[in-house]
C-alpha positions in Angstrom: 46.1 58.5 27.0 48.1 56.6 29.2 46.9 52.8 28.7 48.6 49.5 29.5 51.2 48.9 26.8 50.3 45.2 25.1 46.2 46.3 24.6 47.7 49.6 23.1 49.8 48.0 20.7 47.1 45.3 20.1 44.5 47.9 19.3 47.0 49.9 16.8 47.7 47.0 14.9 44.0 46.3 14.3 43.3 49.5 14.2 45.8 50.3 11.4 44.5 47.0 9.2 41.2 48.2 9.1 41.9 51.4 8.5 38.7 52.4 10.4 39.7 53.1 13.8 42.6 54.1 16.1 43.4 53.9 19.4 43.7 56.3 22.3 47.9 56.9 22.9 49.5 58.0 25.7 50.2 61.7 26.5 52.1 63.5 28.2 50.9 66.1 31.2 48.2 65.5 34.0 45.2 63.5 32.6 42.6 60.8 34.5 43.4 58.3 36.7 44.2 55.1 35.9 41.2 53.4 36.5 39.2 56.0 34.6 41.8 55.2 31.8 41.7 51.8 32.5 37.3 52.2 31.8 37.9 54.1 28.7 39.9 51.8 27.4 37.4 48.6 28.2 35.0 50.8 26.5 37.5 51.1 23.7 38.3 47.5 23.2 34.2 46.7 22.9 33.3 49.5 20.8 36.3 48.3 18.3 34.7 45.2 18.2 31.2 46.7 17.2 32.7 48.6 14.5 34.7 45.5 13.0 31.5 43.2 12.5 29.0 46.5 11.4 27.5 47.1 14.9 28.0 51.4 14.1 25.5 52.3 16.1 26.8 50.1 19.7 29.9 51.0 18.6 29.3 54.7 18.5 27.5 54.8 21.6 30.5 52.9 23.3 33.0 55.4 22.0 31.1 58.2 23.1 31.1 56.9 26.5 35.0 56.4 26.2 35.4 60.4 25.3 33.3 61.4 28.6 35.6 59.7 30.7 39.2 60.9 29.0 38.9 63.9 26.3 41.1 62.6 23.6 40.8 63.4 20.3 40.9 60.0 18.8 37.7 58.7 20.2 36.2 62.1 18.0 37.8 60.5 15.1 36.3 57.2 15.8 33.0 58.5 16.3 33.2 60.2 13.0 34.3 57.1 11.4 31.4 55.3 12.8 28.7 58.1 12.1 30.0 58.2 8.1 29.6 54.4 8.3 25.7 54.4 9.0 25.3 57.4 6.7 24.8 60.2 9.0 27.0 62.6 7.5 26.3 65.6 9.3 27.5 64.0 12.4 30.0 62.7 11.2 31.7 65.9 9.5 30.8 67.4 13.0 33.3 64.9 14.3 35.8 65.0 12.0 36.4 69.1 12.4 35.8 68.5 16.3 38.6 65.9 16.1 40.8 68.4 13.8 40.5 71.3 16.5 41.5 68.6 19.5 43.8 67.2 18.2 46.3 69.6 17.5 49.1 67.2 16.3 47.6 65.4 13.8 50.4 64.7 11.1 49.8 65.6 7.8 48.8 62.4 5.8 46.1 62.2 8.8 44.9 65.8 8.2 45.0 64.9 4.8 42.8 62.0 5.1 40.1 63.3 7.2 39.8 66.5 5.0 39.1 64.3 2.0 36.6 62.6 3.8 35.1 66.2 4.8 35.1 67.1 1.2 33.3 63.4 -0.2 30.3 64.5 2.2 30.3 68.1 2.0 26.8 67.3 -0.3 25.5 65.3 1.3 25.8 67.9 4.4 24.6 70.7 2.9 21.9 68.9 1.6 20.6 67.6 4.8 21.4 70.6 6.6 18.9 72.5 3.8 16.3 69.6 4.5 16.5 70.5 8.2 16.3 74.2 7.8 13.3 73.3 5.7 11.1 71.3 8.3 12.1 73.7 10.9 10.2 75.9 8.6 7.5 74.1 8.4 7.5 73.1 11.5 7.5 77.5 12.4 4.7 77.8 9.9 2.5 74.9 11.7 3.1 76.3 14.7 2.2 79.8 13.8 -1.2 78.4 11.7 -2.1 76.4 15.4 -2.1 79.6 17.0 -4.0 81.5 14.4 -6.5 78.6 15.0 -6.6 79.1 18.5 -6.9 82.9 18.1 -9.7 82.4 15.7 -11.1 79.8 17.7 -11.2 82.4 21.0 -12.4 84.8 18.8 -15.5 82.7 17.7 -16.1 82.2 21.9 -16.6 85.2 22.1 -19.1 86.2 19.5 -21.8 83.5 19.7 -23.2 82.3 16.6 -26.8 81.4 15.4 -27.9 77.9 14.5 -30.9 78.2 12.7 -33.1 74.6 12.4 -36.7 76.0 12.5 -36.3 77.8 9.3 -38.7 75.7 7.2 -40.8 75.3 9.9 -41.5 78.6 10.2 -41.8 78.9 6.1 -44.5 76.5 6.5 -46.0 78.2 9.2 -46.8 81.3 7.2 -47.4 79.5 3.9 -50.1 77.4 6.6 -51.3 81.2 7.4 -51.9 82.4 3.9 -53.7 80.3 3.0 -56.0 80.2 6.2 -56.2 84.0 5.7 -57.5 83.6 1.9 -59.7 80.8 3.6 -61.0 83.4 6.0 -61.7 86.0 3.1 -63.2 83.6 1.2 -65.7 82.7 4.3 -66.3 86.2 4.6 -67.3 86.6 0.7 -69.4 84.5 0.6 -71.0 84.9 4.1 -72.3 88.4 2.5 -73.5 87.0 -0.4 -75.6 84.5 1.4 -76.8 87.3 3.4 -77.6 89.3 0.2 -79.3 86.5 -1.6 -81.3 85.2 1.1 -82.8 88.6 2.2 -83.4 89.5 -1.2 -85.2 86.2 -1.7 -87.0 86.5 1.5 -88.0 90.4 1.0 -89.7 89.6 -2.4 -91.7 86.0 -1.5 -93.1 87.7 1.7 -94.7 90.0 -0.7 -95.4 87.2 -3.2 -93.3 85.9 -5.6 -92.9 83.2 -8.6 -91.1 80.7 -6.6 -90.0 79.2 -10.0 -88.4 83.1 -10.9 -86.5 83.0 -7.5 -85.8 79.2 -7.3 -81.9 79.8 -8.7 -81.0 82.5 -6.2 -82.3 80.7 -3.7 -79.7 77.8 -4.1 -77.1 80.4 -4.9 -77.4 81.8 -1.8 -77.2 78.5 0.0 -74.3 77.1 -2.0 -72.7 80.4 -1.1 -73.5 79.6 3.2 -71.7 76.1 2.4 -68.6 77.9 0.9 -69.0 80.3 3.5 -69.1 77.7 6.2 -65.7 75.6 4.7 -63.7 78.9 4.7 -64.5 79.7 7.9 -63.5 75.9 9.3 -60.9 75.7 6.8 -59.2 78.7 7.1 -59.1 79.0 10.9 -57.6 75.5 11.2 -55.1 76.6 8.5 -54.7 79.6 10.2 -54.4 78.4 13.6 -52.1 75.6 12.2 -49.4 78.2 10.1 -49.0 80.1 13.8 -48.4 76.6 15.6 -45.9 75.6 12.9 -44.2 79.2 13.0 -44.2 78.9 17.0 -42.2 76.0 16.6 -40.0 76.9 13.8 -39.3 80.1 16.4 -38.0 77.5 19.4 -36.0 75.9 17.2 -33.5 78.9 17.0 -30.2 78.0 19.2 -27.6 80.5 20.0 -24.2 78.4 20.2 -20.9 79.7 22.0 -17.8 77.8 21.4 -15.2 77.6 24.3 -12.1 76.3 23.2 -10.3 74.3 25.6 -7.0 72.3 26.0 -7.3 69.2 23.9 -10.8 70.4 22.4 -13.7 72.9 23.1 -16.9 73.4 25.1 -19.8 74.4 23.3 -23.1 76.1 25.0 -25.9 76.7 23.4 -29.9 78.5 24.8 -32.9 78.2 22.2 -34.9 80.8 21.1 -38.9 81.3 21.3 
């Protein structure tokens, strides 16, 4: 790269003291302009001073600049340089073979150089390069369990489900209903055994009787009208209650759909009676 001579040589010398970086030459054949060189070479000068006081990162972002504007090899090697320096070692071997392809006179104790480098962080490469394969695959395998979710999830909205709160209502409810049956039966027992007793009671004093002889089945029979009467009230309320508590237990029956949605899902649900 063609560049005014005194920054060139000014650059070199610095360059070659740190041992870090080196600066664009001139060469030969049709290239940019000479502003263009002139703005690669400003971007140069400030990225050099980055990299002397630890600034890697404005330094590399400097350099990379100064390679879009003219294509020479040495601003590869500089970013390489820069990249090794804050650790990122895949980008930095990237550089250093990019900068051994481009730069196709490199002499040998240079080549040298830089393929000792590529060879101290080989490792550490292929050892970040296996910890990228492996979030890429779990990044695949997330990807593949969201759409399994949404498939399931689809699926699901289109077989409604059955959300069942009225269960124990309804238990109660026919519990409540057994026992206002057995109520019921228990009115109707003893209904005909009041009957009995009191026509058998009244059949033998209209004929005469010993009151005294028929005194005990008289209050049988009227003890049995009393139980009669409490299982009739008792088990029709029961009754009547088990079917209102079953009744409700029934509208408490809600068939849900689930939509899913971006972000989320809809859900629609109808009660049962």
């Amino acid at each position: 790269m063609i560049r005014p001579a005194r920054t060139t040589l000014i650059a070199l010398v610095v360059a070659v003291a740190l041992g870090a970086v080196h600066a664009p030459e001139a060469r030969g054949g049709p290239g940019p302009d000479r502003a263009t060189q002139a703005k690669a070479g400003a971007l140069f000068e400030r990225a050099q001073k980055h990299f002397q006081v630890g600034e890697y990162n404005d330094a590399i972002k400097l350099f990379a600049e100064a390679y879009e504007l003219v294509h020479d090899p040495v601003y590869l090697f500089n970013l390489a340089q820069s990249y090794r320096k804050v650790l990122d070692c895949v980008k930095a071997s990237e550089y250093y073979e990019r900068y051994l392809s481009e730069a196709g006179d490199v002499d040998a104790k240079q080549r040298e150089r830089v393929e000792q480098w590529l060879r101290e962080i080989a490792p550490c490469v292929a050892q970040r390069r296996e910890q990228a394969e492996l979030a890429r695959r779990a990044e695949d395998s997330e990807q593949v369990r969201r759409a399994e979710e949404l498939r399931r999830r689809r699926e699901e909205a289109n077989h409604p489900y059955e959300i069942d709160r009225g269960k124990p209502y309804r238990i109660a409810g026919i519990a409540a209903a057994g026992v206002g049956a057995v109520g019921l039966g228990l009115g109707g027992f003893f209904t005909a055994r009041s009957s009995r007793l009191s026509s058998q009671v009244a059949d033998e004093c209209n004929r005469g009787c010993d009151w005294e002889q028929w005194r005990d089945e008289d209050a049988a029979g009227r003890r049995a009208n009393t139980i009669a009467v409490i299982g009739w009230v008792g088990g029709g309320v029961a009754l009547g209650g088990g079917v209102a508590l079953y009744l409700l237990g029934r509208s408490r029956i809600e068939h849900v759909q689930l939509a899913p949605v971006q972000g989320g899902a809809t859900i629609s649900a109808r009660l049962a009676f």
